[in-house]
C-alpha positions as CSV (number, residue, x, y, z in Angstrom):
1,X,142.0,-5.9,155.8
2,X,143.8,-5.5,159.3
3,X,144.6,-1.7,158.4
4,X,140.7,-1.4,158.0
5,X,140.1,-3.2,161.2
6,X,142.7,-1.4,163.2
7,X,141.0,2.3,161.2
8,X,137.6,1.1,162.7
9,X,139.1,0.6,166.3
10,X,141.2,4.1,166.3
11,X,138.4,6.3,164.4
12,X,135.6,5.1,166.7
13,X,137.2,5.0,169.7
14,X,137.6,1.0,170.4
15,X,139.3,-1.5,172.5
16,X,139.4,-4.9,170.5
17,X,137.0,-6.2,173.8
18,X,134.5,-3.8,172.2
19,X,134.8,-4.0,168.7
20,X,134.4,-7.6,169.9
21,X,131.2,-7.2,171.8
22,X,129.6,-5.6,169.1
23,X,130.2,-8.0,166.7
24,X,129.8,-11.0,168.6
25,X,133.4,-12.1,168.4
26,X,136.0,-12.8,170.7
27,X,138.9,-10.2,171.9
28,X,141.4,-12.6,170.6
29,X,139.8,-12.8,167.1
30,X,140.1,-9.1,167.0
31,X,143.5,-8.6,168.1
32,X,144.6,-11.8,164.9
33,X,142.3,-9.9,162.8
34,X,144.3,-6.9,163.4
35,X,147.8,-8.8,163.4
36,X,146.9,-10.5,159.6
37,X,147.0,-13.7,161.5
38,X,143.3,-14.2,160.6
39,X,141.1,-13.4,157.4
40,X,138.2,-12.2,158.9
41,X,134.8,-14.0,158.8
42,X,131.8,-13.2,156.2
43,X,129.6,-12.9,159.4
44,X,131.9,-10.1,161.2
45,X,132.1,-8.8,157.9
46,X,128.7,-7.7,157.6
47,X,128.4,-7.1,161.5
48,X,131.0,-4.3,160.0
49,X,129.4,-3.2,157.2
50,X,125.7,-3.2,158.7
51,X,126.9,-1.7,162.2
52,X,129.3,1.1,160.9
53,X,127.7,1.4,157.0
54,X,131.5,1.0,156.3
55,X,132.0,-0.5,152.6
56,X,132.5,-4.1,152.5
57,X,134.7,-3.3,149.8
58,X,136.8,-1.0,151.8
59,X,137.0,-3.3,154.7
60,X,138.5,-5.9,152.5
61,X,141.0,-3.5,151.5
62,X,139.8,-3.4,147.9
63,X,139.0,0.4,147.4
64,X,139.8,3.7,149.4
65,X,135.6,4.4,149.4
66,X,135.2,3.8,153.0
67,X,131.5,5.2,153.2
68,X,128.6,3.3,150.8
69,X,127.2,6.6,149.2
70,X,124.3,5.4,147.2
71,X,122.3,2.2,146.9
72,X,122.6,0.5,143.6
73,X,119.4,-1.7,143.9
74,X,116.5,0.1,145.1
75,X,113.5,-2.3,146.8
């Protein structure tokens, strides 16, 4: 999980004050996030997933399929 965190900071151009912002965290989070220090929190989680349609999967480091690519329930 902190490779996936520190891949969303580098690939989108981020200071952890950012990624912060847009998740509603705090710098500091960010920087233990990307240290391993923390696990990261469900509700950043899907600030992740729903802000940068990044896999939830891939975030948590469980699969190399960073992109969703199809939905498997459709409403």
């Amino acid at each position: 999980m902190a490779e996936s965190v520190k891949n969303i900071c580098r690939t989108n151009h981020l200071t952890n004050l950012a990624l912060a912002t847009i998740i509603h965290s705090c710098e500091s989070n960010i920087r233990n996030y990307k240290n391993g220090k923390y696990l990261i929190l469900i509700t950043f989680l899907i600030e992740l997933h729903l802000k940068f349609n990044y896999s939830i999967d891939w975030i948590l480091g469980k699969t190399s399929n960073k992109y969703i690519t199809k939905k498997l329930i459709e409403v």
